[in-house]
mmCIF file of the N, C-alpha and C atoms, coordinates in Angstrom:
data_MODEL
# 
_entry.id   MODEL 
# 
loop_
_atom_site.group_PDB 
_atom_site.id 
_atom_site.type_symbol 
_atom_site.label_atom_id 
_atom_site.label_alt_id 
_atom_site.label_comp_id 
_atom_site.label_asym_id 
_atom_site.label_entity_id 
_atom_site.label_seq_id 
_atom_site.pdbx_PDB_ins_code 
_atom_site.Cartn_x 
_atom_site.Cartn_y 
_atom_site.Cartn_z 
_atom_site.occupancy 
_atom_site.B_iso_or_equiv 
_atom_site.pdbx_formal_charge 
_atom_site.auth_seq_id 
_atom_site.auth_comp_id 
_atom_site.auth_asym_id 
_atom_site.auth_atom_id 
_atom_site.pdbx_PDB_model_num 
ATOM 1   N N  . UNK A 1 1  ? 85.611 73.154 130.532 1.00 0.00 ? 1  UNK A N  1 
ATOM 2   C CA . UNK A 1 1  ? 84.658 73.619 131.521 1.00 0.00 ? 1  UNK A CA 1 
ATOM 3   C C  . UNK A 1 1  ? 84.890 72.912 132.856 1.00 0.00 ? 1  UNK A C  1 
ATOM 4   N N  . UNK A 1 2  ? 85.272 71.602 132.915 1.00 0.00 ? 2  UNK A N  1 
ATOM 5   C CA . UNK A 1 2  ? 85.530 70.663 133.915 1.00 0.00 ? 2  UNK A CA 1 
ATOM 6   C C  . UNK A 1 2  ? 86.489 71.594 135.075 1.00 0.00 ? 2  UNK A C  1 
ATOM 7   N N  . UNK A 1 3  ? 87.299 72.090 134.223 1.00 0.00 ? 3  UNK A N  1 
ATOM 8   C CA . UNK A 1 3  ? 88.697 72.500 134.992 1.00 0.00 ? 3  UNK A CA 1 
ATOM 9   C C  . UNK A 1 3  ? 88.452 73.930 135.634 1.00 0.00 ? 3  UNK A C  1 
ATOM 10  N N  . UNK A 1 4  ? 87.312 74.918 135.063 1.00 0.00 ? 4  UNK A N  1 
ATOM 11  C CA . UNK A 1 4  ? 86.749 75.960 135.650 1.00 0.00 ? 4  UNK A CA 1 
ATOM 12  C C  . UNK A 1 4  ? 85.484 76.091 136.567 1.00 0.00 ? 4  UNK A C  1 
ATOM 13  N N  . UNK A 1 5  ? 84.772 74.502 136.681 1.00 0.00 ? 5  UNK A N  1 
ATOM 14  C CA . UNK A 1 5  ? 84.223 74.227 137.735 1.00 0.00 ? 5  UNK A CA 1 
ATOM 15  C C  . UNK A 1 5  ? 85.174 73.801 139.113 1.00 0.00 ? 5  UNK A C  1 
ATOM 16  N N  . UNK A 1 6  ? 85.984 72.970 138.975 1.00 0.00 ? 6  UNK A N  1 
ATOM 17  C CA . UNK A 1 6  ? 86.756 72.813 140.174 1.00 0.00 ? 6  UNK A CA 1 
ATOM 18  C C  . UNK A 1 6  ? 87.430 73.952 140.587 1.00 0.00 ? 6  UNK A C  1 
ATOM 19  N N  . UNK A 1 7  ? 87.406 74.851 139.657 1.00 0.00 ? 7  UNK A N  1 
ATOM 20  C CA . UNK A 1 7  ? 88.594 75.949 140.281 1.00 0.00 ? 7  UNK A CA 1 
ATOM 21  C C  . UNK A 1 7  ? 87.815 76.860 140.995 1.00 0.00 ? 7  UNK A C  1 
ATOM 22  N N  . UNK A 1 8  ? 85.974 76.850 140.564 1.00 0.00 ? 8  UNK A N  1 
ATOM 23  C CA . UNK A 1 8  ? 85.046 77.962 140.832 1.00 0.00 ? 8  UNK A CA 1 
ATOM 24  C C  . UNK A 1 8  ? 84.868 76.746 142.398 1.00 0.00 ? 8  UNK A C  1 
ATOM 25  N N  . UNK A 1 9  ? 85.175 76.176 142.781 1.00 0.00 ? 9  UNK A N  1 
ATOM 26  C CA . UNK A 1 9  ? 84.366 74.674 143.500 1.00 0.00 ? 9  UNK A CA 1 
ATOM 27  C C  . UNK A 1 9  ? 83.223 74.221 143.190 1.00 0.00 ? 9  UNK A C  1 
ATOM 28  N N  . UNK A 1 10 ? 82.292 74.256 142.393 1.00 0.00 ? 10 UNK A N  1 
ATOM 29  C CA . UNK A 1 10 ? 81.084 74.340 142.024 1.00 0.00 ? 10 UNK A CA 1 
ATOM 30  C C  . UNK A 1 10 ? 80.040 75.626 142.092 1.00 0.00 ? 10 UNK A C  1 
ATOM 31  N N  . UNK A 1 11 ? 80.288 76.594 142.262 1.00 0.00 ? 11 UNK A N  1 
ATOM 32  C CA . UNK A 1 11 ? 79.964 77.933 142.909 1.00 0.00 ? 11 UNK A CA 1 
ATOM 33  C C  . UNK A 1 11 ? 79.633 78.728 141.451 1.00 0.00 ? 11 UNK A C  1 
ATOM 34  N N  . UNK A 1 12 ? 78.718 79.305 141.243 1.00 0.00 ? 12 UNK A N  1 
ATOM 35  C CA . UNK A 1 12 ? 78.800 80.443 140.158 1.00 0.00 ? 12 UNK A CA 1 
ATOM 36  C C  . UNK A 1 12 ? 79.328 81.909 140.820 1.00 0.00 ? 12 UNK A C  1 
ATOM 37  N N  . UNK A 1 13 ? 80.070 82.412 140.007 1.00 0.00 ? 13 UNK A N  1 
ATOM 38  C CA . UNK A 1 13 ? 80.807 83.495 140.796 1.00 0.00 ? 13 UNK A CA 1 
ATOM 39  C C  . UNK A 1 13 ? 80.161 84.924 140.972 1.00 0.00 ? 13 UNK A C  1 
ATOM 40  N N  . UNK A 1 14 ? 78.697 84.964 140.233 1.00 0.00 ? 14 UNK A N  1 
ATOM 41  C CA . UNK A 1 14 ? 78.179 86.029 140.157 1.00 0.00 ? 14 UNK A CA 1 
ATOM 42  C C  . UNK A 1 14 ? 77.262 85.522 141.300 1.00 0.00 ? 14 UNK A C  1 
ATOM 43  N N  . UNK A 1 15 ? 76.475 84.511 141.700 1.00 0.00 ? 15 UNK A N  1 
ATOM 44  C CA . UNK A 1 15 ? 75.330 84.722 142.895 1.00 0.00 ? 15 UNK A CA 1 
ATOM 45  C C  . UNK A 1 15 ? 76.051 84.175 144.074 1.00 0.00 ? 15 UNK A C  1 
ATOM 46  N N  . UNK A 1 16 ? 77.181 82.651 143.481 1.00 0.00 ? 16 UNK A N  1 
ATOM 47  C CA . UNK A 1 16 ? 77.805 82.572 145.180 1.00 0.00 ? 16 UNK A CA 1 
ATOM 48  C C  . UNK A 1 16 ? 76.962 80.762 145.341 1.00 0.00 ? 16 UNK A C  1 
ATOM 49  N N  . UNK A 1 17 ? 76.001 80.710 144.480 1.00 0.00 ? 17 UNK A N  1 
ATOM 50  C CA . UNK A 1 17 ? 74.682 79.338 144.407 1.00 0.00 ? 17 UNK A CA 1 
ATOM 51  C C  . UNK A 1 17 ? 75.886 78.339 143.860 1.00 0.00 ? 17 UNK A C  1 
ATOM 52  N N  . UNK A 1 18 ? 75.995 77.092 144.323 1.00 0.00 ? 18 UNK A N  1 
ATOM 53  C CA . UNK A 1 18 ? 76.186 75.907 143.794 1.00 0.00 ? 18 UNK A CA 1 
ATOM 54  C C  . UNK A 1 18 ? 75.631 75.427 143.092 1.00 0.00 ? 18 UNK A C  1 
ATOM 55  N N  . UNK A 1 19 ? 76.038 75.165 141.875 1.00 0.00 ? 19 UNK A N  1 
ATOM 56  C CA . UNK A 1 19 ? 75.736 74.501 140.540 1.00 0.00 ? 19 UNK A CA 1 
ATOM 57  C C  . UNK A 1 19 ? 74.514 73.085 140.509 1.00 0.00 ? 19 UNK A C  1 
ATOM 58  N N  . UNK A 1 20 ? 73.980 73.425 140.198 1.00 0.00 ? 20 UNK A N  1 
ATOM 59  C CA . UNK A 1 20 ? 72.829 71.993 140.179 1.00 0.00 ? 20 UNK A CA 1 
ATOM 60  C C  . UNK A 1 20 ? 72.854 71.077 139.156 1.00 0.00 ? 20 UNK A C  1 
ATOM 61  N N  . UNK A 1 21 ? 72.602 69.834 139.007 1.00 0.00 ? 21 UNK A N  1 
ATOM 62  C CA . UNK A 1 21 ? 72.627 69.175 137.901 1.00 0.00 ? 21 UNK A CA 1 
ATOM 63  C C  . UNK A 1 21 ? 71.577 69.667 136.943 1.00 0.00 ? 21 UNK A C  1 
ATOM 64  N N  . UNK A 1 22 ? 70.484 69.948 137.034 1.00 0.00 ? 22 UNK A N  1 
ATOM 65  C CA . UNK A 1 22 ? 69.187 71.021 136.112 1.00 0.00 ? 22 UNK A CA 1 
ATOM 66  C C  . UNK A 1 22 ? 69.847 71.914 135.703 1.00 0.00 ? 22 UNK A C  1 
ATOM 67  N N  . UNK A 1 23 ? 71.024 72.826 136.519 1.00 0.00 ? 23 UNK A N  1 
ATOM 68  C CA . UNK A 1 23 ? 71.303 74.232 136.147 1.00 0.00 ? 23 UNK A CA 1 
ATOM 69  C C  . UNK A 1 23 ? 72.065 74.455 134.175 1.00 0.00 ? 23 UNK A C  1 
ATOM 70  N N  . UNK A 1 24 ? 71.086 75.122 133.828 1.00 0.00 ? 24 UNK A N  1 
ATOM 71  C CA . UNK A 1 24 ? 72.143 75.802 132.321 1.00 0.00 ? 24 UNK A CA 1 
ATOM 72  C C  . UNK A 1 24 ? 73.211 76.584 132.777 1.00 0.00 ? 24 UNK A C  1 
ATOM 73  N N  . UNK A 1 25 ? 74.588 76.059 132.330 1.00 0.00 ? 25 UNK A N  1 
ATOM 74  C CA . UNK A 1 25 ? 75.388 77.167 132.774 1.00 0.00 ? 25 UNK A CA 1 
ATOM 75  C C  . UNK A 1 25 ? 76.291 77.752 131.151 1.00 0.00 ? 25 UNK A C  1 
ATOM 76  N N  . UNK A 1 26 ? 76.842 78.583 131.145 1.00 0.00 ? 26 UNK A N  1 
ATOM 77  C CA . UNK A 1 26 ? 77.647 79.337 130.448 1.00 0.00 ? 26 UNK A CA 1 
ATOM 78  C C  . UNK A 1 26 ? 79.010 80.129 131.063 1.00 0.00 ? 26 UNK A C  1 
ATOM 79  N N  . UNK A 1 27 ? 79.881 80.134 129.581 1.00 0.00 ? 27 UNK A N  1 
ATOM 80  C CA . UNK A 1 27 ? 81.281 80.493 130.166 1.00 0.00 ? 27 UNK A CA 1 
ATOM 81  C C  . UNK A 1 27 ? 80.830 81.702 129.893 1.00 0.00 ? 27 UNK A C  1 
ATOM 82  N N  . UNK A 1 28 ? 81.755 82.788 130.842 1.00 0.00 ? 28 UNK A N  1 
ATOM 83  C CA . UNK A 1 28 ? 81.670 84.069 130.645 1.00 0.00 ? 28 UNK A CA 1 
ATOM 84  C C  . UNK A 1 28 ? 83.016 84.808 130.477 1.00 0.00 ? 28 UNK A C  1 
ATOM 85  N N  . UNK A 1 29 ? 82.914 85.470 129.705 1.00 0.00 ? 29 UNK A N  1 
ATOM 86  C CA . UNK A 1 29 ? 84.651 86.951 130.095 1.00 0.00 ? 29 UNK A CA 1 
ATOM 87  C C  . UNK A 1 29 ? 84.599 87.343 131.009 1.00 0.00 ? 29 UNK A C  1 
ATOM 88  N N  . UNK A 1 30 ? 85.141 87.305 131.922 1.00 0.00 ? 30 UNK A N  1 
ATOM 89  C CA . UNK A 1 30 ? 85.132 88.392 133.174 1.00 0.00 ? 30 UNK A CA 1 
ATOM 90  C C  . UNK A 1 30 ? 85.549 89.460 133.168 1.00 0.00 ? 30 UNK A C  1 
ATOM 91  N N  . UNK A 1 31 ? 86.207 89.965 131.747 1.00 0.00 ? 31 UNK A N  1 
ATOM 92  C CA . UNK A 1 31 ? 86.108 91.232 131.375 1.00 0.00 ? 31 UNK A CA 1 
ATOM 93  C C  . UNK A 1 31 ? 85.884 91.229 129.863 1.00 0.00 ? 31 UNK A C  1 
ATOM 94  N N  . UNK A 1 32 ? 84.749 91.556 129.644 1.00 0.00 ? 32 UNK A N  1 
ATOM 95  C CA . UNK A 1 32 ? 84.115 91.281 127.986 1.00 0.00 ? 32 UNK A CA 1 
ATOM 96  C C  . UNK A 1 32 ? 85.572 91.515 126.895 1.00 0.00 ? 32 UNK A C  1 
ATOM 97  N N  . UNK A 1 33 ? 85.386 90.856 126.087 1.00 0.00 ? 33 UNK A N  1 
ATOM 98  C CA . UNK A 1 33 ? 86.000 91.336 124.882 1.00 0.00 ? 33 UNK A CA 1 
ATOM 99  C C  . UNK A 1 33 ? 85.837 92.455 124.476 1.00 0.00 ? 33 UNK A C  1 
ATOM 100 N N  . UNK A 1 34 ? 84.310 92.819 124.127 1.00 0.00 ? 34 UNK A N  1 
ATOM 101 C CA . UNK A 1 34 ? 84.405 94.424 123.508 1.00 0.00 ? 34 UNK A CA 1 
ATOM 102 C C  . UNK A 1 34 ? 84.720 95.298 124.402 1.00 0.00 ? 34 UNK A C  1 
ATOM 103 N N  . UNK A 1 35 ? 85.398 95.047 124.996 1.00 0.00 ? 35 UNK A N  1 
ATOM 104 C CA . UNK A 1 35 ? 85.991 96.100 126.282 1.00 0.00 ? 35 UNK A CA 1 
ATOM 105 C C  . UNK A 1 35 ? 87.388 95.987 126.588 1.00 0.00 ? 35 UNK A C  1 
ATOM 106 N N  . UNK A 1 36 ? 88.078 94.883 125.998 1.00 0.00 ? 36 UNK A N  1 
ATOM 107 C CA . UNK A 1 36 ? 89.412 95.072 125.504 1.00 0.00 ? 36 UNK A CA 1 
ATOM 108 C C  . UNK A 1 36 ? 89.887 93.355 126.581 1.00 0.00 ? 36 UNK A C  1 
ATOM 109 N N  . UNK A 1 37 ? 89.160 92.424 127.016 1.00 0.00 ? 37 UNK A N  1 
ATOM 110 C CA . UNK A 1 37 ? 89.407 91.520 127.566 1.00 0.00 ? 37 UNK A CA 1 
ATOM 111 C C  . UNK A 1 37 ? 89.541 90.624 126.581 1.00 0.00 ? 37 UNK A C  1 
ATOM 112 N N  . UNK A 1 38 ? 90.753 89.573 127.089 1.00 0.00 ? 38 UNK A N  1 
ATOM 113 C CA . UNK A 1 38 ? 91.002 88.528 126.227 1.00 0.00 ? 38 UNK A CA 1 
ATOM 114 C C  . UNK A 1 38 ? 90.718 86.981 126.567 1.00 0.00 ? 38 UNK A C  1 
ATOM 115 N N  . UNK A 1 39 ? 90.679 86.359 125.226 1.00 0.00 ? 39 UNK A N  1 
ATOM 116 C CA . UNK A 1 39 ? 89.961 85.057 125.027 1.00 0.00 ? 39 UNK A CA 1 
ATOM 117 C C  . UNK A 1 39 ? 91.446 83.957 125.603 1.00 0.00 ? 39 UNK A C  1 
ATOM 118 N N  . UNK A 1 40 ? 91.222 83.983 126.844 1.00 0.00 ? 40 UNK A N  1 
ATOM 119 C CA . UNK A 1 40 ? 91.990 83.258 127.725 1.00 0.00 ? 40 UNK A CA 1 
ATOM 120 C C  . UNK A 1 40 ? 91.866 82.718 128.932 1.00 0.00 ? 40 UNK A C  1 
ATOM 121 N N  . UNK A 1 41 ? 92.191 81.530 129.705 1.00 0.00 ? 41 UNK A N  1 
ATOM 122 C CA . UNK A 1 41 ? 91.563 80.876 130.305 1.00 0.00 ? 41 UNK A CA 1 
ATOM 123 C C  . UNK A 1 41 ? 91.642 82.234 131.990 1.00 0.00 ? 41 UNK A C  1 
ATOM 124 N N  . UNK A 1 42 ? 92.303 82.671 132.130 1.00 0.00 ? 42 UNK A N  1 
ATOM 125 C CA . UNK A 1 42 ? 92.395 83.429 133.460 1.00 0.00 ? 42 UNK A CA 1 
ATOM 126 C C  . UNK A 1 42 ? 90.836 84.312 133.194 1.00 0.00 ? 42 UNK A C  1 
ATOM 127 N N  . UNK A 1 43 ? 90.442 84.835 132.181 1.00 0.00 ? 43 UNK A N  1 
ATOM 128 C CA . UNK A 1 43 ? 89.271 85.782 132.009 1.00 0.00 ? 43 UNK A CA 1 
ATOM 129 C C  . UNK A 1 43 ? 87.906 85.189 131.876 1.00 0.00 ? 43 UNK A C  1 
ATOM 130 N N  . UNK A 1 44 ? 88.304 83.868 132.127 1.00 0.00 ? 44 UNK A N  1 
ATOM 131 C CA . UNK A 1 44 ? 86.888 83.404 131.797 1.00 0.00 ? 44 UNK A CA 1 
ATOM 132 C C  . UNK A 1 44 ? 86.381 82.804 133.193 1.00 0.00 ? 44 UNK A C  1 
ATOM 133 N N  . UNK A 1 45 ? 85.043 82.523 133.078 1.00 0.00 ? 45 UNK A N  1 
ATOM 134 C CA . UNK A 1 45 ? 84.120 81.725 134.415 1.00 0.00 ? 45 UNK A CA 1 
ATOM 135 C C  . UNK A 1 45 ? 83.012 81.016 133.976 1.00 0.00 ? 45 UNK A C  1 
ATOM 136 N N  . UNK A 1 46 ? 82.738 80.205 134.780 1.00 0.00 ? 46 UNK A N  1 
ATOM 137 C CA . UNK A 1 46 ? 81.109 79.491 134.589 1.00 0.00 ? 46 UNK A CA 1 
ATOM 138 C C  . UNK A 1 46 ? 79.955 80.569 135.305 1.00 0.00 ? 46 UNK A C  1 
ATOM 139 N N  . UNK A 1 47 ? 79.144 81.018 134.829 1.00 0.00 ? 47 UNK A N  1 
ATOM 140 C CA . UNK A 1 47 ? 77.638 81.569 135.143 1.00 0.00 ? 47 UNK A CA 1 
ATOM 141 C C  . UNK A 1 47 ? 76.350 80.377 135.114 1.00 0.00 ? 47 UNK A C  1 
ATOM 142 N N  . UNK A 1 48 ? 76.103 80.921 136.113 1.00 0.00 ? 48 UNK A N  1 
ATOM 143 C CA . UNK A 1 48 ? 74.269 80.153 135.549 1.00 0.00 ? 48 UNK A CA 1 
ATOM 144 C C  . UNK A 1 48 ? 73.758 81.480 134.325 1.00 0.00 ? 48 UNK A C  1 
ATOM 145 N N  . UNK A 1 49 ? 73.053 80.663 133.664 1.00 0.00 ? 49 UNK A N  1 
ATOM 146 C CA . UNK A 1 49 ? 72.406 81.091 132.507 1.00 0.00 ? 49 UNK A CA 1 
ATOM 147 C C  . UNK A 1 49 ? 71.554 82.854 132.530 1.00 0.00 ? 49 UNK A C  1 
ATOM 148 N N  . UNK A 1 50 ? 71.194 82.971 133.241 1.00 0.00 ? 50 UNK A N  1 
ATOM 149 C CA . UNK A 1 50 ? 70.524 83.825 134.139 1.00 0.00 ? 50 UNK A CA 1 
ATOM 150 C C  . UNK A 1 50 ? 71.546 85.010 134.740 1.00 0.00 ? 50 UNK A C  1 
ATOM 151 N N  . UNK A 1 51 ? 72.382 84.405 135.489 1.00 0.00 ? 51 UNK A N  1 
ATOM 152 C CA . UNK A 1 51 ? 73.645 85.011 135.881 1.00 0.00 ? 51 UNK A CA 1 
ATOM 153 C C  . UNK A 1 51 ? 74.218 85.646 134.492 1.00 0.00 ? 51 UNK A C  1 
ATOM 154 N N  . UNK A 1 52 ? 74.211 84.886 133.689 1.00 0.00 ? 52 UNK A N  1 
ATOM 155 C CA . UNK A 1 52 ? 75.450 85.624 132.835 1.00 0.00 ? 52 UNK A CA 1 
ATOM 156 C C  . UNK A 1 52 ? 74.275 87.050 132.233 1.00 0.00 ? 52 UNK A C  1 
ATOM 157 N N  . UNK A 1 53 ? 73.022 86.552 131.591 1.00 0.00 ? 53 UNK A N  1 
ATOM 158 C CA . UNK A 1 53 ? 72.309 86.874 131.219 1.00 0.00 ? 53 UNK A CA 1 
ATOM 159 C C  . UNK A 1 53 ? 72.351 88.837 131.975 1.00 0.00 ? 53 UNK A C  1 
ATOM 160 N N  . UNK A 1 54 ? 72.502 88.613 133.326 1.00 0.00 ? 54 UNK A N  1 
ATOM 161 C CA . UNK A 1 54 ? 72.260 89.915 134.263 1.00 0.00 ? 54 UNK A CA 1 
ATOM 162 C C  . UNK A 1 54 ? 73.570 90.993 134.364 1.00 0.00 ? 54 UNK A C  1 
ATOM 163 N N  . UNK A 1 55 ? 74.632 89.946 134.618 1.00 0.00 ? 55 UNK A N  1 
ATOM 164 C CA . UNK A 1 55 ? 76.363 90.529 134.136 1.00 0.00 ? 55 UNK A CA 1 
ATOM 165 C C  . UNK A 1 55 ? 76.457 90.697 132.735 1.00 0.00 ? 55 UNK A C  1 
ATOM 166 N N  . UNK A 1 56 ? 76.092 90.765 131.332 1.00 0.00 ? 56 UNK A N  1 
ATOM 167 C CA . UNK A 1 56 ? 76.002 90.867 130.281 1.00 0.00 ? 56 UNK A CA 1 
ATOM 168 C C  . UNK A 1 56 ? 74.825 92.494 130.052 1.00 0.00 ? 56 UNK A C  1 
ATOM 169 N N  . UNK A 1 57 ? 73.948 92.645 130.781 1.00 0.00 ? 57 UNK A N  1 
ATOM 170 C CA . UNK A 1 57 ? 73.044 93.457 130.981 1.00 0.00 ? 57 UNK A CA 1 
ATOM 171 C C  . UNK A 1 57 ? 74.081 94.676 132.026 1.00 0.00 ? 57 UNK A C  1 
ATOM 172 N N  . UNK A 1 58 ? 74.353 94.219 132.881 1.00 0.00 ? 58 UNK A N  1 
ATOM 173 C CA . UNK A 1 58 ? 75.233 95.355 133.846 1.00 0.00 ? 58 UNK A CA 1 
ATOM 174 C C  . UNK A 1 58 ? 76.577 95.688 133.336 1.00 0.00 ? 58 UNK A C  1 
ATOM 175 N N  . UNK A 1 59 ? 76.946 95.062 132.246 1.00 0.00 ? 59 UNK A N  1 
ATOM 176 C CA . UNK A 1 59 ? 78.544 95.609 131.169 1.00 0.00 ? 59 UNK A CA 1 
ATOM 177 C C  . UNK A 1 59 ? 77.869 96.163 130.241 1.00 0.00 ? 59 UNK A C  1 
ATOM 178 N N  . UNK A 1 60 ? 76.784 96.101 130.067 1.00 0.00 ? 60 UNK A N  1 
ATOM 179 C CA . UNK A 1 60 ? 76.256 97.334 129.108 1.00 0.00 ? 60 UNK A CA 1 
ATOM 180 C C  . UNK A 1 60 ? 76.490 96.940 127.781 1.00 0.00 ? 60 UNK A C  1 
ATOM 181 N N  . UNK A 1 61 ? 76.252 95.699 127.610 1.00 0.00 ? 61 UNK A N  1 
ATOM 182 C CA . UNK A 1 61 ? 76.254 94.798 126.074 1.00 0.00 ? 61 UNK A CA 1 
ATOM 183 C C  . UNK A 1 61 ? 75.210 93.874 125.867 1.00 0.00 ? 61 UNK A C  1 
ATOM 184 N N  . UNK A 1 62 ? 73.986 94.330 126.642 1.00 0.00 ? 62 UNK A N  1 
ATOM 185 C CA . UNK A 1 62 ? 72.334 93.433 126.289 1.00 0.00 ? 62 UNK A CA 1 
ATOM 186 C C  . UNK A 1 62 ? 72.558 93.765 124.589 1.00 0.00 ? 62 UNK A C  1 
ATOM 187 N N  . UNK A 1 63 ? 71.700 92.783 123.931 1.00 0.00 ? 63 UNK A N  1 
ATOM 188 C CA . UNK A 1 63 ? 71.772 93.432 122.728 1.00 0.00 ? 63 UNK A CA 1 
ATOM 189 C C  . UNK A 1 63 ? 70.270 93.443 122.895 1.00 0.00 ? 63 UNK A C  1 
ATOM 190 N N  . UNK A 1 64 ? 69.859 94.176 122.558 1.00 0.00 ? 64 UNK A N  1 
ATOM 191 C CA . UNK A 1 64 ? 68.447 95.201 122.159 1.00 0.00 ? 64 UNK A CA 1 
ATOM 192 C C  . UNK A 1 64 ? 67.601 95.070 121.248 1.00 0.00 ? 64 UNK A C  1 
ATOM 193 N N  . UNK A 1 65 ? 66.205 94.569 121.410 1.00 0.00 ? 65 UNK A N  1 
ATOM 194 C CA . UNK A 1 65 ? 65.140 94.400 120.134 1.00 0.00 ? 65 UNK A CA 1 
ATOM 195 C C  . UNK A 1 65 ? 64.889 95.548 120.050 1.00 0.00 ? 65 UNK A C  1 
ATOM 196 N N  . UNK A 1 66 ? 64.377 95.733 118.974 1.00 0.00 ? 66 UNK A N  1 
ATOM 197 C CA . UNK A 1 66 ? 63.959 97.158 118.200 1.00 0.00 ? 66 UNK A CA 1 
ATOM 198 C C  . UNK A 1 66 ? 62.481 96.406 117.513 1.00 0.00 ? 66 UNK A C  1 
# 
């Protein structure tokens, strides 16, 4: 994760916000797996929690209570 914060500069790539020490963050696919993206370091990013939460919702893979 160290090495995909310096590369993001501290920046989450979905709002553009600098990372806070409070902030939850998560790695993301930048092109999902179930969509044919692979588990490799070029496809992945740091999100805030929230962030990923909204890009996970806009790829059309929320998973859904019933």
């Amino acid at each position: 994760m160290t090495t995909l914060l310096k590369t993001q500069k501290g920046k989450c790539t979905h709002c553009g916000l600098f990372f806070r020490e409070e902030d939850v963050l998560e790695v993301d696919h930048i092109i999902p797996q179930a969509k044919g993206g692979k588990d490799e370091y070029k496809n992945l990013q740091i999100l805030h929690r929230h962030c990923h939460d909204a890009k996970t919702a806009k790829d059309g893979l929320a998973v859904k209570c019933t």
